[in-house]
C-alpha positions as CSV (number, residue, x, y, z in Angstrom):
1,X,190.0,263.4,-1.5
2,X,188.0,265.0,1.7
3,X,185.9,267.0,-0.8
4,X,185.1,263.8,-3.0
5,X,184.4,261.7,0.2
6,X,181.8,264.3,1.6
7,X,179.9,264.8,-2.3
8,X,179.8,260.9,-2.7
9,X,178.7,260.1,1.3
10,X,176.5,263.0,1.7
11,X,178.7,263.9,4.8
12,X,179.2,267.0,5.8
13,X,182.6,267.0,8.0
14,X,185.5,265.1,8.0
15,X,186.2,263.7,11.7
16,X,190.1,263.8,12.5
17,X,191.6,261.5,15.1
18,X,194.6,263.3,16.5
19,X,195.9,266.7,17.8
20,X,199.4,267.9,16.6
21,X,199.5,265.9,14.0
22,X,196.6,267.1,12.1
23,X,197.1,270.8,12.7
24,X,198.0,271.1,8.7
25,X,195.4,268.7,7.9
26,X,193.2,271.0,9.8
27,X,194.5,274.1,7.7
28,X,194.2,272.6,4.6
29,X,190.3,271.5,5.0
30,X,189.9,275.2,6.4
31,X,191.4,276.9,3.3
32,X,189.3,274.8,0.7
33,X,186.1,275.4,3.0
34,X,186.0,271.8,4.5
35,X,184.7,271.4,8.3
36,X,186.3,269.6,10.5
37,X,185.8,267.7,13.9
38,X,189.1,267.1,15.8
39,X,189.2,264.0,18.1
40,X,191.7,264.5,21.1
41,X,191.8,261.9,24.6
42,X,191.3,258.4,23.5
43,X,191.7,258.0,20.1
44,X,189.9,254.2,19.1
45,X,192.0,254.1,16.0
46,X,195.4,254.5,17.9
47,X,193.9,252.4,20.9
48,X,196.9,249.8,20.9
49,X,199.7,252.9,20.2
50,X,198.2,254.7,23.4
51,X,198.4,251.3,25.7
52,X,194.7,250.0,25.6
53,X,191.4,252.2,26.9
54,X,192.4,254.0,29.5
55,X,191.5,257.8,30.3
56,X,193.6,260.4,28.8
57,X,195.3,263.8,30.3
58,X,194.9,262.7,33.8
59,X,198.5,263.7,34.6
60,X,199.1,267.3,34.8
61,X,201.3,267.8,32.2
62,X,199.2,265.6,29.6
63,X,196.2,267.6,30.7
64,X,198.1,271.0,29.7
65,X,198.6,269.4,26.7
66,X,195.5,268.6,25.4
67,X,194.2,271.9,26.1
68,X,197.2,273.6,24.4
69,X,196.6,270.9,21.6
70,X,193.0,271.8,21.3
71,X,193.6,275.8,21.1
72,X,195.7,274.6,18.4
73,X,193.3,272.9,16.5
74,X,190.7,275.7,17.1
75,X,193.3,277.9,15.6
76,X,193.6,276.3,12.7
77,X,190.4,276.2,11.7
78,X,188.4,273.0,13.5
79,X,184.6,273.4,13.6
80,X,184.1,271.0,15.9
81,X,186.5,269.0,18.9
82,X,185.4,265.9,20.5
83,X,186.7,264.8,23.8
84,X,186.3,261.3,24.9
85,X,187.7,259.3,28.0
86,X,189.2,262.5,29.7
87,X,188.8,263.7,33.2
88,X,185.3,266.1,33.7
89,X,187.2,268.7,34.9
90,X,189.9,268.7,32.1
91,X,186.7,268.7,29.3
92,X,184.8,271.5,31.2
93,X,188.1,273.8,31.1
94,X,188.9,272.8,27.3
95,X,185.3,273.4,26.9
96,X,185.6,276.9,28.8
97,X,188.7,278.0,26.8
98,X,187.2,277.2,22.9
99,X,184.9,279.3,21.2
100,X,183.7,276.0,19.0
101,X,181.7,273.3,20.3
102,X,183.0,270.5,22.3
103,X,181.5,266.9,22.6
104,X,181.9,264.8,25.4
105,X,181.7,260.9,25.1
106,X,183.2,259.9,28.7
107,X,184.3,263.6,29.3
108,X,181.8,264.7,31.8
109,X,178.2,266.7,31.9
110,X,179.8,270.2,31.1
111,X,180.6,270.3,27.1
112,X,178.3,271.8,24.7
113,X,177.2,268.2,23.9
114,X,177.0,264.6,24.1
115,X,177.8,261.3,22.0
116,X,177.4,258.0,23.0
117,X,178.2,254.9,20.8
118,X,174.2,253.3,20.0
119,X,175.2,249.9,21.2
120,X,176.7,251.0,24.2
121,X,173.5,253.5,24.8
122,X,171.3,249.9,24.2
123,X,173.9,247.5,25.8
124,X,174.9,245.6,23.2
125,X,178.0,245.7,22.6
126,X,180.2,242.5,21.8
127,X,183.2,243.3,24.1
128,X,182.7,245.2,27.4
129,X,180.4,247.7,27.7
130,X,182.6,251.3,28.6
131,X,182.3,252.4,32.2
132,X,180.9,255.5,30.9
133,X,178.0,254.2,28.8
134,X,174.3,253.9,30.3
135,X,172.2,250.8,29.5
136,X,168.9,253.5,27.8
137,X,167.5,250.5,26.7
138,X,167.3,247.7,29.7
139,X,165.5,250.8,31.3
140,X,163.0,251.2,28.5
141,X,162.3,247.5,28.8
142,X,164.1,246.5,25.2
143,X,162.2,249.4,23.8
144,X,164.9,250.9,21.0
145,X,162.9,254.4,20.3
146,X,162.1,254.7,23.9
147,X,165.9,254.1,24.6
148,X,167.1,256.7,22.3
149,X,164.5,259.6,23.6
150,X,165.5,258.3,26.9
151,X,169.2,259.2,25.9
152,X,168.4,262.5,24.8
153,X,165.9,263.5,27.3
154,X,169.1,262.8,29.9
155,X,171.5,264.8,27.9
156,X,169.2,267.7,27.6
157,X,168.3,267.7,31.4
158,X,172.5,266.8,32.0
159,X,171.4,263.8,34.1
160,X,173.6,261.8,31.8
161,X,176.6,261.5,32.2
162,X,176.1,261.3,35.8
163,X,178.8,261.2,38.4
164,X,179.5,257.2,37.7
165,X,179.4,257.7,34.0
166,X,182.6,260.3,34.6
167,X,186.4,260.2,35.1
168,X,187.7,262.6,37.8
C-alpha cells in the first residue's frame, strides 16, 4: 500500500505517527526500500487518546522514554523523526543521541530542522493559534512570500523558535 501511495502522490516518505507501535511498520518500509519519518511527542491524530495538546515527556520517565523510543525507531530503519510539543532540552538530547535528522515543531532551536504548520506561520488558523507558532505574516504586513522567507530566514539564523516559542 505505502509503495502505491508514494507512485500515485508523488511522495517520497511515508510520515508515521507513533513510537512502539510502528517499530515493525518501520521494518517493513525499511526492507522494501521505503523511507520513513517517525512522529514521536504530540501526536495530532491521537490528540484526544493523549488528553488534549499538551507537551509531551516532560516527566522524567516519559522523557527517557521517548528517547529510548526514538533509538528504537532509528534502529529500525527511520530516515527521518519529528519531534513536536516536547521540552528543548529533551529534543536537543534526542537530537544529540540519533545519527538521522530530527525536526522540531515546538521542540526547541537545537534539532537539525524546523516545521511550522503555514497557517500558524501566517496566523490564520481557525482554532487557537499554538504557543509555539510565530505570526511571519502580521510582521511582513499581510505579505504571504515575505512571510515565508521571513520563516526561513529565522530558522536558518535560529532566531525562531525563540525562548517563548519553546517548552522547558
Amino acid at each position: 500500500n505505502a509503495s502505491y501511495l508514494l507512485k500515485q502522490t508523488q511522495a517520497q516518505v511515508v510520515k508515521l505517527e507513533g513510537g512502539q507501535t510502528q517499530l515493525k511498520t518501520v521494518e517493513t518500509l525499511a526492507k522494501f526500500g521505503i523511507a520513513s519519518c517517525s512522529h514521536l511527542g504530540l501526536q495530532p491524530q491521537m490528540v484526544h487518546k493523549m488528553g488534549g495538546y499538551r507537551v509531551q515527556g516532560k516527566a522524567r520517565s516519559a522523557a527517557e522514554e521517548m528517547l529510548a523510543t526514538a533509538k528504537d525507531l532509528e534502529a529500525a530503519g527511520t530516515d527521518l523523526l519529528l519531534l513536536e510539543c516536547v521540552p528543548a532540552h529533551l529534543a536537543a538530547g534526542i537530537t544529540e543521541a540519533l545519527e538521522i535528522p530530527v525536526i522540531g515543531i515546538g521542540a526547541g532551536v537545537d534539532t537539525d530542522g524546523q516545521v511550522l504548520v503555514s497557517y500558524d506561520m501566517l496566523g490564520i488558523s481557525v482554532n487557537k493559534v499554538p504557543s509555539f507558532a510565530r505570526n511571519f505574516l502580521e510582521e511582513r504586513g499581510g505579505d504571504i512570500r515575505g512571510a515565508m522567507a521571513s520563516y526561513v530566514e529565522a530558522v536558518r539564523n535560529k532566531t525562531f523558535p525563540a525562548r517563548e516559542h519553546t517548552f522547558a
